[in-house]
C-alpha positions as CSV (number, residue, x, y, z in Angstrom):
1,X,4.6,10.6,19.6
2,X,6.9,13.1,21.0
3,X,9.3,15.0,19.3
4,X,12.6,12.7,20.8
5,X,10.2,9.9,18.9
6,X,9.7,11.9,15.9
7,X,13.6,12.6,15.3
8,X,14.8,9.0,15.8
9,X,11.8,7.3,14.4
10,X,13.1,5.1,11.2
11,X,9.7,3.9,10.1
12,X,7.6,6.2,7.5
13,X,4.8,4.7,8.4
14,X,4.8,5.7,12.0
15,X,5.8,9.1,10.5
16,X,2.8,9.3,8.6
17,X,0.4,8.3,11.2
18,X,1.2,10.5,13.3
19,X,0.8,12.9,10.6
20,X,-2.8,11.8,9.3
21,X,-5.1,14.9,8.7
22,X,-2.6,17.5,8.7
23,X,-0.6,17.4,5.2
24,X,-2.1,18.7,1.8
25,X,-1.7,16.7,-0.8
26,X,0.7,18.3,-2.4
27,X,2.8,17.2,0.5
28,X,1.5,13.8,0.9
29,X,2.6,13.5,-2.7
30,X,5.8,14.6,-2.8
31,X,6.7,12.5,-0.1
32,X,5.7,9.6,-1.8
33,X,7.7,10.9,-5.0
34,X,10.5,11.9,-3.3
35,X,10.4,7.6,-1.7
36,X,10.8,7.1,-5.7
37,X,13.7,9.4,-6.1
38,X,15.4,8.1,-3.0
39,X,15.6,4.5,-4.0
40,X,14.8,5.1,-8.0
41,X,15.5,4.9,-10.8
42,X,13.6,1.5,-11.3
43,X,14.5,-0.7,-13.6
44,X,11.5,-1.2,-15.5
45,X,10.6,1.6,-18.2
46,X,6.7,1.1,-17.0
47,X,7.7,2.1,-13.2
48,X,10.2,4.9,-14.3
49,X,7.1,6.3,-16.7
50,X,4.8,6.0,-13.6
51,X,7.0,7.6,-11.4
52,X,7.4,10.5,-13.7
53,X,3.7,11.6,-14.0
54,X,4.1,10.9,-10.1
55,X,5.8,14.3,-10.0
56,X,3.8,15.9,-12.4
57,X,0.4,15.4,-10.5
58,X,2.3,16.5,-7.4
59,X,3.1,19.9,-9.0
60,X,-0.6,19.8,-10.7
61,X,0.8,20.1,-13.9
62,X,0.3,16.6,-15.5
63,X,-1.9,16.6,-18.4
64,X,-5.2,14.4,-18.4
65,X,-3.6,12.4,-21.3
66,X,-0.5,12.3,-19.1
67,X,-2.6,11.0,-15.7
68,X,-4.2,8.3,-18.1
69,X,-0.4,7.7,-19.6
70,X,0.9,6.9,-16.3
71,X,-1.7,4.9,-14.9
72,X,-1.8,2.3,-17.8
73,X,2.1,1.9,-16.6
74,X,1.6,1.3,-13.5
75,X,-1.4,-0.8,-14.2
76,X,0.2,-3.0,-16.3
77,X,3.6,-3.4,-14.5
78,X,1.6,-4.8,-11.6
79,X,-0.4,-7.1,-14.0
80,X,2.8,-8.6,-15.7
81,X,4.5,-8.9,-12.2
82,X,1.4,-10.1,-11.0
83,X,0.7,-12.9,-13.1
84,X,-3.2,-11.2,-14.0
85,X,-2.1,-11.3,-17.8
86,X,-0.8,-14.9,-17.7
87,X,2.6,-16.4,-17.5
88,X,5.3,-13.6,-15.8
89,X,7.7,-12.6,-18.3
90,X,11.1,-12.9,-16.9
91,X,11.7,-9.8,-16.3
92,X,8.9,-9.1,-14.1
93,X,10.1,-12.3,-12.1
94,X,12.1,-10.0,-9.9
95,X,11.2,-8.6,-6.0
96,X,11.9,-5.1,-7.4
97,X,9.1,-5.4,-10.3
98,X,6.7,-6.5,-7.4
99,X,7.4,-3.7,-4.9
100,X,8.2,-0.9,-7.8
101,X,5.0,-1.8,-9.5
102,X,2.7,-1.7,-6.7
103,X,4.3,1.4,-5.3
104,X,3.9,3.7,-8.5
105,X,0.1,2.1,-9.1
106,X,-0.8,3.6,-5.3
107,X,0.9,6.9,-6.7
108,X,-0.9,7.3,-9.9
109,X,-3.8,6.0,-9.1
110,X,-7.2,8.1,-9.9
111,X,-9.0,9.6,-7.0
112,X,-11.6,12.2,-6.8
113,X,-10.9,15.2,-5.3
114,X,-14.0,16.4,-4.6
115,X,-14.7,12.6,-2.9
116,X,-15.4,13.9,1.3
117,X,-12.6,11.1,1.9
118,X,-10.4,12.5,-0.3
119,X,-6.7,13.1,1.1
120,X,-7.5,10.2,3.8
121,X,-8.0,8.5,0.9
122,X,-4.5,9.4,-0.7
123,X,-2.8,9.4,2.8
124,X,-3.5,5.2,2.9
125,X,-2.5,5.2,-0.4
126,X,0.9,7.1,-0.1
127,X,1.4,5.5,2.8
128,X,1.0,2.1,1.1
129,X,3.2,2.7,-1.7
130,X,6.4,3.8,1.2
131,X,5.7,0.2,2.6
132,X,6.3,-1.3,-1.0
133,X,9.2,1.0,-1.6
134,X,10.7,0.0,1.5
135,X,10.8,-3.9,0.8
136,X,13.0,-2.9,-2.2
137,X,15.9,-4.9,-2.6
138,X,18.9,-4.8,-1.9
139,X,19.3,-3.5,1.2
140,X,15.1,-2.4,3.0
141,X,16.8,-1.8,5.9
142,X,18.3,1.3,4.2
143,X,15.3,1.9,2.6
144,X,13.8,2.3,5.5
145,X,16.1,4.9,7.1
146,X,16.1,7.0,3.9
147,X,12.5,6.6,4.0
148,X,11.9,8.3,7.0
149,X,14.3,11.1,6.7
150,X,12.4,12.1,3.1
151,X,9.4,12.6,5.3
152,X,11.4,14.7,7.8
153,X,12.5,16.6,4.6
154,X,9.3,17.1,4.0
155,X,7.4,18.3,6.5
156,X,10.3,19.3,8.9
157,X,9.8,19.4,13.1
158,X,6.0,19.9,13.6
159,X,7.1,20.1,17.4
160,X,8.5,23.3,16.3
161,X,6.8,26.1,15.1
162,X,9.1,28.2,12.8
163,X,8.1,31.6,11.8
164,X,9.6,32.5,8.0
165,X,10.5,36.3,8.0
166,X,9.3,37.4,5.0
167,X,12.7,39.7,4.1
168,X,14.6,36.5,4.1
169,X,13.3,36.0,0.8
170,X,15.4,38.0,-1.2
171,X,15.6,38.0,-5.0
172,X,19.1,35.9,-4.7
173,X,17.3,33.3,-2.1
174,X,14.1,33.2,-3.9
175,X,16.3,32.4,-7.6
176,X,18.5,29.5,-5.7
177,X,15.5,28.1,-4.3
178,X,13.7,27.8,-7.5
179,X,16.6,26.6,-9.3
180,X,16.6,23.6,-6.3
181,X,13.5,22.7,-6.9
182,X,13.5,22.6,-10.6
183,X,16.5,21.0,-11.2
184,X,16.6,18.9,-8.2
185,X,19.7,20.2,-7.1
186,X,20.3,19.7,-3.3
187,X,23.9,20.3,-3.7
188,X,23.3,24.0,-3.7
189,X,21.0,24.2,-0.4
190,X,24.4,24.9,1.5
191,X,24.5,27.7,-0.9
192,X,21.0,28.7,-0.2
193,X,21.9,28.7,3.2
194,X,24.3,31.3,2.5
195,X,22.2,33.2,0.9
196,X,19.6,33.5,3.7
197,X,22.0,34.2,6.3
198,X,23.0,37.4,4.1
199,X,19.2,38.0,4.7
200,X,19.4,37.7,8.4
201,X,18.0,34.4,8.8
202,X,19.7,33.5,11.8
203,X,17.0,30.5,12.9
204,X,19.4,27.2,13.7
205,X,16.7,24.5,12.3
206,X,17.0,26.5,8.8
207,X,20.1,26.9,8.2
208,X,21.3,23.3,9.7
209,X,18.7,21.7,7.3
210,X,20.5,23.6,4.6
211,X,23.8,22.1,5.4
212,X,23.2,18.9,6.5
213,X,25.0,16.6,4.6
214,X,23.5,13.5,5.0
215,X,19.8,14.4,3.3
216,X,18.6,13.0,1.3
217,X,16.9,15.9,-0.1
218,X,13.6,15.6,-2.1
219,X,11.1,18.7,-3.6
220,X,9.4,19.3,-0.9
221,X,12.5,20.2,1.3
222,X,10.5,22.0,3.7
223,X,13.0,25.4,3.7
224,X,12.7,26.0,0.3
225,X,9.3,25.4,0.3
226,X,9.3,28.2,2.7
227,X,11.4,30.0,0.6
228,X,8.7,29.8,-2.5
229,X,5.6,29.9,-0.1
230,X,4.5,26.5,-1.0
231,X,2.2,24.4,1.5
């Protein structure tokens, strides 16, 4: 792939191909999470639930109760949508039960991290859950698109190598950036932008991302993940 490919490229799964091997899983993740966001919330409580301890294994902070919590959501979403149970409820007769409950089940599910095959493991998986996301009704065309630009969020231009100056992160950008990424508030990365041009951030890629309004953003955002010095 070459980096005219990467930029217009509007499938995910391309994205992530190209991509196998060189995310941590905190990324790989996030990018599935931030798929959730983009098209989210779901309509069914189990998915939403799901979805939730999504994020919180992505940050490392969900609870083994929490892990188990989420899986049984996403477990039995799929089985009701599914049919495994029996007779599908009604409201599991829908195309957005199908594709919402296999998507969070790839998220949640349990892997070993100490398995050798680890993040391939969770890269198919991931990558997976983006192509049920993307069948989402009603529009997967638009699914698509957003799809791809969460994983551009994500990991940014690997064509480009981008050296962070470390006196960009000032108290004021370091505070904005955390406040982003806690509150999910994207609204303010024009702001952060700001911020680390008072810094003497002067690097185009940066500060564009920053005020680009078309997003969509996701944790992850690649800039204020450099901001926080998270990988």
């Amino acid at each position: 792939m070459t980096e005219t490919e990467w930029l217009a490229c509007r499938t995910s799964r391309k994205l992530l191909a190209f991509l196998r091997g060189r995310l941590t899983e905190r990324k790989l993740r996030l990018i599935g999470c931030g798929c959730c966001h983009v098209v989210g919330p779901f309509a069914l409580a189990e998915c939403r639930t799901a979805a939730a301890v999504a994020d919180r294994i992505a940050d490392r902070v969900a609870s083994a109760t929490e892990m188990a919590e989420g899986y049984r959501a996403a477990n039995y979403a799929r089985d009701m949508a599914t049919g495994t149970m029996g007779a599908i409820p009604r409201r599991y007769r829908t195309r957005e039960a199908w594709c919402a409950s296999w998507a969070v089940h790839e998220l949640v599910v349990a892997l070993d991290p100490d398995f050798p095959g680890y993040l391939q493991a969770l890269h198919d998986c991931v990558s997976s859950a983006l192509d049920h996301l993307s069948d989402l009704p009603p529009n997967p065309a638009v699914n698509r698109l957003n799809q791809s630009r969460v994983v551009r969020d994500v990991v940014g231009n690997p064509f480009r190598t981008i050296q962070f100056d470390p006196a960009w992160r000032t108290s004021n950008a370091t505070l904005l950036a955390q406040g982003i990424y806690a509150e999910r508030a994207f609204d303010r990365l024009p702001i952060l932008a700001d911020a680390l041009q008072d810094a003497g951030c002067d690097n185009d890629d940066i500060l564009n991302h920053c005020r680009d309004p078309a997003g969509p953003h996701v944790r992850g955002c690649w800039v204020v993940d450099s901001v926080l010095s998270r990988e």
